[in-house]
C-alpha positions, 0 to 999 in steps of 0.5 A, spaced: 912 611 405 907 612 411 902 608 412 896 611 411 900 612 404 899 605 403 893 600 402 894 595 408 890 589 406 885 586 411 887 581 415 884 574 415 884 569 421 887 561 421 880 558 419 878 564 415 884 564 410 884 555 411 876 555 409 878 560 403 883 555 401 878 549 402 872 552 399 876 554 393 879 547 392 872 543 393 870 547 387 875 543 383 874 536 378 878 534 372 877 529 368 883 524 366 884 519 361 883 514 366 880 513 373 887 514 377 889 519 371 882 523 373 884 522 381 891 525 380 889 532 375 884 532 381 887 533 387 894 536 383 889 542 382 886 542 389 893 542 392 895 547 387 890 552 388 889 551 396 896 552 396 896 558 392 891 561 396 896 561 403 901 563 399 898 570 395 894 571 401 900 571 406 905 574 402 900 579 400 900 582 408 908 582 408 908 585 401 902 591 403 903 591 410 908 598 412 916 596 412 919 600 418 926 598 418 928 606 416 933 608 422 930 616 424 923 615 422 918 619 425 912 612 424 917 607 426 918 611 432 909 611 433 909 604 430 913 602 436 908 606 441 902 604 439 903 597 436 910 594 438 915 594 433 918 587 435 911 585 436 910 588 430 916 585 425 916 579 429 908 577 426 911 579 419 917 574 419 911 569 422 906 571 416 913 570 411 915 564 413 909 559 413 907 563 406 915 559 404 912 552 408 906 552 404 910 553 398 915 548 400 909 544 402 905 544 396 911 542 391 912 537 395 906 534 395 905 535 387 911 530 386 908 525 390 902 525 387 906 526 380 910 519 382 905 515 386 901 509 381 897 507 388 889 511 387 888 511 394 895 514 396 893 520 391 888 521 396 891 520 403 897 525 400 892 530 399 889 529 405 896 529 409 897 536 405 890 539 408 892 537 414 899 539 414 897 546 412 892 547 416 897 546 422 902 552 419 897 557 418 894 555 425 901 556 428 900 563 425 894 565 428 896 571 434 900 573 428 895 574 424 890 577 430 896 582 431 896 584 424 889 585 424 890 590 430 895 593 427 891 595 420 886 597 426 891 602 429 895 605 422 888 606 420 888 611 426 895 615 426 895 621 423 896 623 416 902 627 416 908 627 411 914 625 415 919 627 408 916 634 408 919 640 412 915 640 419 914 646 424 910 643 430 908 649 435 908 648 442 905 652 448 900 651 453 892 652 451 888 658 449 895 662 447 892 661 440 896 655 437 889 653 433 889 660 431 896 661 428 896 654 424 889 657 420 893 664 418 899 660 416 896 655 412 893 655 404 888 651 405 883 649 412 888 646 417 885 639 417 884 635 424 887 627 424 887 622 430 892 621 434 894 617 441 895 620 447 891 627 444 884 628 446 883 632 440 886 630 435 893 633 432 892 640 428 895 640 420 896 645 416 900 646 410 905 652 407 906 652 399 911 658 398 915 657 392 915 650 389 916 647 396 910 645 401 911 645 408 907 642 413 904 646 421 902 641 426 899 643 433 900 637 438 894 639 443 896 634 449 903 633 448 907 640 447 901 643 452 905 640 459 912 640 462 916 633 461 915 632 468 908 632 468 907 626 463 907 619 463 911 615 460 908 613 454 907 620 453 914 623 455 916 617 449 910 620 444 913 627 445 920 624 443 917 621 438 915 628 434 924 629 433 923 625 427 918 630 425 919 637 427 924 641 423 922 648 427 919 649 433 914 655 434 913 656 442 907 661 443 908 665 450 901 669 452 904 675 456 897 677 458 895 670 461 889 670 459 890 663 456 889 661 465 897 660 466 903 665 469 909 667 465 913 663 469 909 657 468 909 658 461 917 659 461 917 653 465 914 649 459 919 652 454 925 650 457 922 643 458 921 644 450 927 646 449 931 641 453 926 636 450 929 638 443 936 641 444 938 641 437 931 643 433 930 652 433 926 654 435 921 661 434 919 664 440 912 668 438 908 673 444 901 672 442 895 678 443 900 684 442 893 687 442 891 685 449 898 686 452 905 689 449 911 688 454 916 693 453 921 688 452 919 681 450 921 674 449 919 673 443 917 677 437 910 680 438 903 677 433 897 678 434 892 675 430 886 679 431 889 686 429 895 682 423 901 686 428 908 682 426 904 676 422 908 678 415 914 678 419 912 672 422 911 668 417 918 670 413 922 669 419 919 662 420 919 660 412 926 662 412 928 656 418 924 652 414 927 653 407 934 651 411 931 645 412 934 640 407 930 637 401 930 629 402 933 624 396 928 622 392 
């Protein structure tokens, strides 16, 4: 499951969960068969319920948060860019282990205040746990924040379906990418964030049969030579391998798009270097404007509908190979 599938709760900081705990707790008065009987019921249940405030709340982020362990993974690949996946796993394991300490710390001090006779011990331990508490949730704070950035950051990655046949498209701009991503899709293609693009990513969707296939135009990864990238970008584009099942390249021949052939084929070696083993539909966009006697690509045109049916057949072919995932 992606995370924008998944609910992420919110993430409190150290002084908000432990004034959660404390408010709860301070609500809480029992009444016992005697004076040192009502103390223990008393401070049982304001240990009992502060206690269990840290833990559902702290094993509620590890529970909700996205697992990203899955090897080969399109998100874990972005997580990593955007976030750190170590910084990321490792702000979970601290979450994780001061939900345990908590519970550890509870239940030691319910026994002790089960065994004590001494009313004034029944306080102090109380108090020693509230202190105690306060210092393991306090050790977590960078953690949580780094939790609440990271919610902060899944909320912005792109709705896209990593378990999906996926065709990205690539080719400079004003070949007519977007174009083509409107006329292969059922529905209106939808425009989500994501970094290192200035627009957005392009998403457009394919129902052919039983099965859905997914379009996506990366405006700001695809667009350029590997070796005009930085490093996160160059990272971001490796990123997509987890994700793209077919690649169409689209050539505009009439440069009209404002880049020559040979920057254009400059740009679709790069992809193929890029992505060696993924197949690739080369297209010759405006066949209405310009149609080369021998082209690269098979000839489309969007504005006149030349070669489209057959654009679409020989692209829902490569993605029908594309194996269906194990439920």
């Amino acid at each position: 499951m992606s995370p924008k599938q998944k609910r992420i709760p919110s993430v409190l900081s150290a002084d908000e969960l432990m004034d959660k705990a404390y408010s709860r707790a301070a609500k809480i008065s029992k009444n016992g068969t005697n004076a040192l009987d009502t103390r223990k019921k008393t401070a049982l249940a304001k240990v009992t319920a502060s206690g269990d405030i840290i833990i559902s709340s702290l094993t509620k982020y590890v529970d909700d948060f996205p697992r990203l362990d899955k090897e080969e993974d399109f998100f874990p690949e972005l997580v990593d860019l955007v976030i750190g996946l170590d910084g990321y796993k490792k702000s979970l394991g601290a979450v994780n282990w001061a939900a345990k300490r908590t519970e550890g710390l509870k239940n030691e001090t319910l026994r002790n205040i089960r065994w004590t006779k001494d009313m004034n011990q029944v306080e102090s331990l109380r108090r020693a746990f509230y202190g105690r508490l306060s210092s393991v949730i306090k050790r977590i704070d960078k953690d949580l924040a780094f939790l609440m950035e990271a919610k902060k950051a899944f909320r912005n990655l792109p709705a896209v379906e990593p378990d999906i046949p996926t065709a990205v498209i690539a080719g400079f701009p004003n070949v007519g990418k977007s174009r083509l991503v409107t006329v292969l899709s059922t529905a209106a293609p939808e425009v989500a964030p994501y970094p290192f693009t200035t627009k957005g990513i392009v998403i457009g969707h394919v129902t052919h049969g039983w099965r859905t296939y997914q379009i996506i135009d990366t405006p700001g990864l695809l667009d350029r030579t590997l070796d005009e990238r930085n490093a996160i970008e160059k990272q971001a584009v490796l990123a997509l391998k987890y994700l793209t099942d077919v690649i169409i390249f689209i050539i505009d021949p009439s440069e009209t798009c404002g880049y020559d052939m040979e920057k254009q084929m400059a740009l679709l070696r790069s992809v193929q270097e890029g992505f060696p083993s993924v197949p690739l539909l080369v297209l010759e966009s405006k066949s209405d404007i310009l149609l080369r006697d021998e082209p690269l690509g098979l000839p489309i045109s969007v504005e006149t509908g030349q070669n489209i049916e057959e654009m679409k057949d020989r692209l829902l072919a490569m993605l029908r190979a594309v194996p269906v995932p194990e439920s």
